[in-house]
Structure formats: structure tokens, C-alpha cells
C-alpha positions in Angstrom: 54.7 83.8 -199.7 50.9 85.1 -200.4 50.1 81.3 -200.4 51.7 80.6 -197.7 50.4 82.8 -195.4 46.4 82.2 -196.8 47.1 78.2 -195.9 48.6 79.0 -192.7 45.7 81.5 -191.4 43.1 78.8 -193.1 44.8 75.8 -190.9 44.2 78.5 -187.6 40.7 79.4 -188.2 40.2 75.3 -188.7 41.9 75.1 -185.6 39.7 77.8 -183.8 36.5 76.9 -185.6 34.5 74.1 -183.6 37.6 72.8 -182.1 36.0 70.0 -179.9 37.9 68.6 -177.2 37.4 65.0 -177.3 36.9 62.8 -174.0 39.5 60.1 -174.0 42.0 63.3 -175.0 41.6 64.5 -171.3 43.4 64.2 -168.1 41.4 61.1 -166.2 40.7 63.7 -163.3 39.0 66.0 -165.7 37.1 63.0 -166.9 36.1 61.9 -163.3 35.8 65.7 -162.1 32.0 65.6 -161.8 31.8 62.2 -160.7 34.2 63.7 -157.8 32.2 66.2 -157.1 29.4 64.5 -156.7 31.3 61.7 -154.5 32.6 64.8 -152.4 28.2 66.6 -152.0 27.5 63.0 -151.1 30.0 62.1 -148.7 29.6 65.9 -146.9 26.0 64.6 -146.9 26.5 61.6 -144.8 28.6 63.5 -142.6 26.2 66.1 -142.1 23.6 63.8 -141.5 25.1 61.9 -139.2 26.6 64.6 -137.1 23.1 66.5 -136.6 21.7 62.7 -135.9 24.2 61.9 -133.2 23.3 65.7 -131.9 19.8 64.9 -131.6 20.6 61.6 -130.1 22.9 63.5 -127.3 19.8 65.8 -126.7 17.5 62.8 -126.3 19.7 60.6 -124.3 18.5 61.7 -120.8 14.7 61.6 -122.0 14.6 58.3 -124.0 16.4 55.2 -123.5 16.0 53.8 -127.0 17.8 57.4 -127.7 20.1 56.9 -125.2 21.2 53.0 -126.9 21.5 54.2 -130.3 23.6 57.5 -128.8 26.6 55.0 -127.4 26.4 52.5 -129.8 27.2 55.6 -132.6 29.7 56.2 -130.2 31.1 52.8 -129.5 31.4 52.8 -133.4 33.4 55.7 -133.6 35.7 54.5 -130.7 36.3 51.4 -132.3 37.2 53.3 -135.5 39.5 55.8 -133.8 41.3 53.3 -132.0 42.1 51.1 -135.0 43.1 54.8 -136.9 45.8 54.9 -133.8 46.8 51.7 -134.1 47.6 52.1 -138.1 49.5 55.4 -137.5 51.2 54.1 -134.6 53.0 51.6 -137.2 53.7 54.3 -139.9 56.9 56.1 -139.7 56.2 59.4 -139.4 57.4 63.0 -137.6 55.9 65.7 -135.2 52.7 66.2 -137.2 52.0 62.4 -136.9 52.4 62.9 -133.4 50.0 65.8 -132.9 48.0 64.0 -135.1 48.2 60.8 -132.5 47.5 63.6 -129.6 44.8 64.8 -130.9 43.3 61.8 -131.7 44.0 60.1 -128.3 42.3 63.2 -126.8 38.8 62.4 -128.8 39.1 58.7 -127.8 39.1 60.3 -124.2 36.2 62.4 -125.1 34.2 59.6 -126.6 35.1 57.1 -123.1 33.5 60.2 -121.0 30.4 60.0 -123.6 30.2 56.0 -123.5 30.4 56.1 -119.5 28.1 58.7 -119.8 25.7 56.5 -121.6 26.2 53.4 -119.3 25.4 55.7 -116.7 22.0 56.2 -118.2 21.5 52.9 -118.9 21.9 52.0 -115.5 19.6 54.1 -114.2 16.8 52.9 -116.6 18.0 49.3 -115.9 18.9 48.1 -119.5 21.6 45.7 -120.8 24.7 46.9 -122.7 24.1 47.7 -126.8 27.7 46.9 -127.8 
């Protein structure tokens, strides 16, 4: 029994002793988890970037026309891309968050028309052709 109980506790402190988790022997998410994380700093990045951008651009419309042309043709992109998001959820079966999801959506696309008409406005008044 002695001996049995010696090999037993010498098989746990080999177990316990240096016991190196190798990398294919991991769950592919916890393989790609910093890879992720970096994907996710990079794509708040962007985001971040290009919300305080298109801020800028709204502050600088009234003042600068080449502001004013980059402003609604960020705009006109995100319209485009909204609409298109509608469209593909429109064909999706899909319950009462899909359609507060379409609501809300539908409202921003109103939004961003305001913006846009906003922007031809200016554009008008400077005298310059359309961007989009």
C-alpha cells in the first residue's frame, strides 16, 4: 500500500510540477483571444476616429465648403449602408426585436436625409456640384 501511495503522490507532484499547457491543446478562442482583442482596440479605433472626424466635419460645414463635401459624402456613405442593412433584415424572418430594430434604423436613415439636405443646402449656397 506504502508503494502505492509514494507512486501515486509522485505522478501528482509531476502533474503539478511545470505542467505546461501546450498551444494546439487549447480552445481555438483561447488561441485567437489576443488576436481578438486586438481586432476589437482596433476596430473601437476606427470607430472612434471616425465619429470625432465626422464631428469636426459637422462643426466645419457652415465655415468651409471642402468641409462641408467631405461631411455629406460620410454621410451619403452611411445612408447607403443603412439602407442596404434594412433591405437584408427586411428579408430575414424575424420577431418584435427585428422590428424595433427596423424602427430604429429607419429613424437614423431620417436623421441622416435631414443631415444630407442639410448639406445640399450649403452647397447651394456656396454654388458647388453634388459629391455623390
Amino acid at each position: 500500500m506504502a508503494f502505492l501511495r509514494q507512486l501515486a503522490e509522485t505522478f501528482a507532484q509531476l502533474r503539478a510540477h511545470h505542467r505546461r499547457r501546450l498551444p494546439f491543446l487549447t480552445a481555438a478562442v483561447e488561441r485567437r483571444r489576443p488576436r481578438i482583442a486586438a481586432e476589437d482596440y482596433a476596430a473601437r479605433h476606427t470607430i472612434e476616429h471616425t465619429l470625432d472626424r465626422k464631428a469636426d466635419l459637422r462643426r466645419l460645414a457652415p465655415l468651409r465648403v471642402d468641409a462641408a463635401e467631405r461631411y455629406e459624402q460620410l454621410l451619403v456613405f452611411e445612408l447607403t449602408g443603412l439602407r442596404e442593412v434594412v433591405a437584408a433584415l427586411e428579408a430575414t424572418a424575424g420577431g418584435r426585436d427585428l422590428q424595433e430594430c427596423l424602427a430604429e434604423v429607419r429613424e437614423e436613415i431620417a436623421r441622416l436625409e435631414i443631415e444630407v439636405e442639410w448639406c445640399t443646402a450649403l452647397r447651394d449656397r456656396w454654388g458647388t456640384s453634388p459629391v455623390h
